[in-house]
N, C-alpha and C positions, 0 to 999 in steps of 0.2 A: 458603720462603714460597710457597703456593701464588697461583693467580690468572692472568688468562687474559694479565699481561705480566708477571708474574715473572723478577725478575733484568732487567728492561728499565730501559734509563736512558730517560728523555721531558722534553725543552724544552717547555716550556710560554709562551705570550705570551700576552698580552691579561688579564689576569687586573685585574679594578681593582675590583669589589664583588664580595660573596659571590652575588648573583644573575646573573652573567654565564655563560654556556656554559663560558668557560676558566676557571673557577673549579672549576663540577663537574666538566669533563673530569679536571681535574689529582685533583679530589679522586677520582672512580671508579679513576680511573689509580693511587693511591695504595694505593686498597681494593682493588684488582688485582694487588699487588705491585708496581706501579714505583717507581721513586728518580726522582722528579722535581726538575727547576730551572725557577724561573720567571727572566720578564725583565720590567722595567718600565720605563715610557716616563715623566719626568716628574716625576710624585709617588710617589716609588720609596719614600718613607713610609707610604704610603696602601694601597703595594701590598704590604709589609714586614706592616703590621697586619692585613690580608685574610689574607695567607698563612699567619696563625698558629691563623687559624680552619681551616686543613686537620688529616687526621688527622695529620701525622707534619710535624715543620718542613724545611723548603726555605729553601734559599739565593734569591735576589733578585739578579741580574744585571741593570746598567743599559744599555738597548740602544733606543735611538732609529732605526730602520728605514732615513731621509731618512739617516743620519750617516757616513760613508763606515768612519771610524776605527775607528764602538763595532762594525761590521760585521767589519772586518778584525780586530779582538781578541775578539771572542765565543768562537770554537773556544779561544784560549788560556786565557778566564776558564774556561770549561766543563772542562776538561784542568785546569786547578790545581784545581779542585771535587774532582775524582775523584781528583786524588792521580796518575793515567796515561792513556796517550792509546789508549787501546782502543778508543774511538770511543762514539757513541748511537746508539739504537736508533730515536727519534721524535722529529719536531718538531708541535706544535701551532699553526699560524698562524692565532692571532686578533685581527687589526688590520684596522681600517679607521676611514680618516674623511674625512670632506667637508666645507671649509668652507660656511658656509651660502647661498655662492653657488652653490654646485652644486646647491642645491637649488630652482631655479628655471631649467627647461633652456632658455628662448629667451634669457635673459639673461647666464646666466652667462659669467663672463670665462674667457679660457685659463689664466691662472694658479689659477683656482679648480678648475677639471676638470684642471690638470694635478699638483696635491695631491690628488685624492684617487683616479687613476691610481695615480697612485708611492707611496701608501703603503696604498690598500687592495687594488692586482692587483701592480705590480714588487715590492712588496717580498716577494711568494712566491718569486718569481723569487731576491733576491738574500740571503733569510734563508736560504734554503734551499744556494745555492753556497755562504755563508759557513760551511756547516758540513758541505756536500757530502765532505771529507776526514775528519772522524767518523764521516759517516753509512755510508762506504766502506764502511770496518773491519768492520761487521756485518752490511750491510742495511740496510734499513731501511725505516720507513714516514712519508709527509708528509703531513699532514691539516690541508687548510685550510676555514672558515666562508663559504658564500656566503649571498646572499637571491634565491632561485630569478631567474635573468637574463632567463629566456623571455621574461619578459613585461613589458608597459609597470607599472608601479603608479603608483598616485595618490600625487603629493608626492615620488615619489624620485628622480626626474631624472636628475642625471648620475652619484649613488652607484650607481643602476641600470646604466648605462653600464661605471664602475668595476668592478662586479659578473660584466659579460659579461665585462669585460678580465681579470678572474682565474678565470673558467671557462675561456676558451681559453688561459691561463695553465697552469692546470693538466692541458689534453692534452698541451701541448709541452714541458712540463717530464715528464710521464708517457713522451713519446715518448723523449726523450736522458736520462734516468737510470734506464729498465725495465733497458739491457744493464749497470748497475752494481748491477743487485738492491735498487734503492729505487723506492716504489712512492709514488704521488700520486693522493689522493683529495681528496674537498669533501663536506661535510655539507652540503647544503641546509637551512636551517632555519626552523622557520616565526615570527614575531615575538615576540620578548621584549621585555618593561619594564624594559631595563636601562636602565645608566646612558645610554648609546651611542644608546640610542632617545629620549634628552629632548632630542638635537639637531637630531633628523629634526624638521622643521614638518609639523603634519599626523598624526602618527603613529599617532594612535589612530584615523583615519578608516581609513590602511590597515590597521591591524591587525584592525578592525571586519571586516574579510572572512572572516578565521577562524573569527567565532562564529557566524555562518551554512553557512559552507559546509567544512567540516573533518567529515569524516563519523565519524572515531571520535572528535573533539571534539580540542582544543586550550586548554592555559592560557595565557597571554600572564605566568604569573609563575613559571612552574617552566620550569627552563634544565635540569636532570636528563636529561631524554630525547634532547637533543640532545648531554649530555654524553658519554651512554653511546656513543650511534655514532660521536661523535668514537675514546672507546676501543677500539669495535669494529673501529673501522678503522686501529686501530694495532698490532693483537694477528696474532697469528699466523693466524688465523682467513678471512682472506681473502689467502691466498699469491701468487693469480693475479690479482687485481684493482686496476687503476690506471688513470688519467684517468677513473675513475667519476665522477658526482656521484649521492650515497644521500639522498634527499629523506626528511626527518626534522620534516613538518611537520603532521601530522596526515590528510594525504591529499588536501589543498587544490591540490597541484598536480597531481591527474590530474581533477581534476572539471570538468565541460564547462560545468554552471550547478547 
């Protein structure tokens, strides 16, 4: 099979509508030649019927991020999938959330910032050791989803916060796994209508900044383009490149006004 990860095995997370980023990651990743597995948090029904809208069916792995246990047996669900323990090639980390106390930053309480720390920046940290022994075996490449950190946005508060915590996330995890041949990256991306977005209060007032100021223009309903650079940054194509973040947001984040 041709394609720019042919013969690549790729975890996939985050996948819960057809219009979310890790939905098209997984499906480009597909049309690329990968053998993908997804993981779901929850409604592993919900994520079971999504998954059968790709081209080619995947397995469904139940993995809760926070869960110490579904962490420590991930590598072995993934190893009974393939039949052997050869290892994978990619992980796609697409998780985050903030209860909606974090989204009010003089208010919010520590337990509310300190959920949406641990499972939209630690958990790159620890999805990624938990399969650090796969990822050995080949290489590999780690690509996770941020909402550019730089800067303050309107209404994001301390998922903003969370966002910085997995951008520096991902130099330090680039810095201790460059000498084991795995590589970490971040899509910066610019606002989609997913599901994930009907949590943020406010959402359409920030997303409202794209239709102004994105200079080759921005859809707030097509997750594709961010899908692709997630792919691209899984593919053999960028050999040397790690603690990057590849801003995939229409060009909103280099514009001054």
């Amino acid at each position: 099979m041709s394609g720019i990860l042919a013969g690549k095995r790729i975890l996939v997370t985050g996948v819960l509508t057809e219009g979310s980023i890790a939905f098209h990651a997984a499906k480009v990743a597909q049309e690329e030649g990968a053998d993908v597995v997804l993981t779901g948090f929850g409604r592993l029904t919900l994520v079971e019927r999504i998954a059968k809208r790709l081209p080619k069916p995947v397995p469904v792995i139940e993995l809760d991020v926070t869960n110490q246990e579904h962490l420590d047996g991930l590598a072995d669900k993934i190893v009974e999938h393939y039949g052997d323990d050869s290892g994978i090639d990619g992980i796609v980390h697409s998780i985050a959330f903030g209860p909606q106390g974090a989204f009010n930053f003089l208010e919010a309480s520590w337990e509310d910032v300190q959920t949406a720390v641990q499972v939209s920046a630690y958990s790159y940290k620890s999805l990624t050791t938990a399969l650090l022994p796969l990822l050995e075996k080949r290489g590999g490449s780690v690509v996770g989803l941020t909402f550019d950190a730089q800067l303050a946005w309107p209404k994001y508060d301390w998922m903003g916060v969370a966002k910085a915590a997995l951008e520096s996330t991902n130099r330090y995890l680039a810095r201790d796994l460059g000498p084991r041949n795995i590589r970490c990256n971040l899509i910066s991306a610019g606002p989609i209508r997913s599901m994930a977005a009907k949590s943020i209060p406010g959402f359409e007032e920030l997303a409202d900044v794209w239709n102004h100021r994105a200079p080759i223009g921005w859809e707030l309903s097509d997750p594709e383009p961010a899908g692709r650079g997630v792919v691209a940054l899984l593919s053999d194509f960028f050999p040397k490149t790690t603690g990057e973040i590849v801003h995939v947001d229409g060009g909103v984040h280099m514009m001054g006004a």
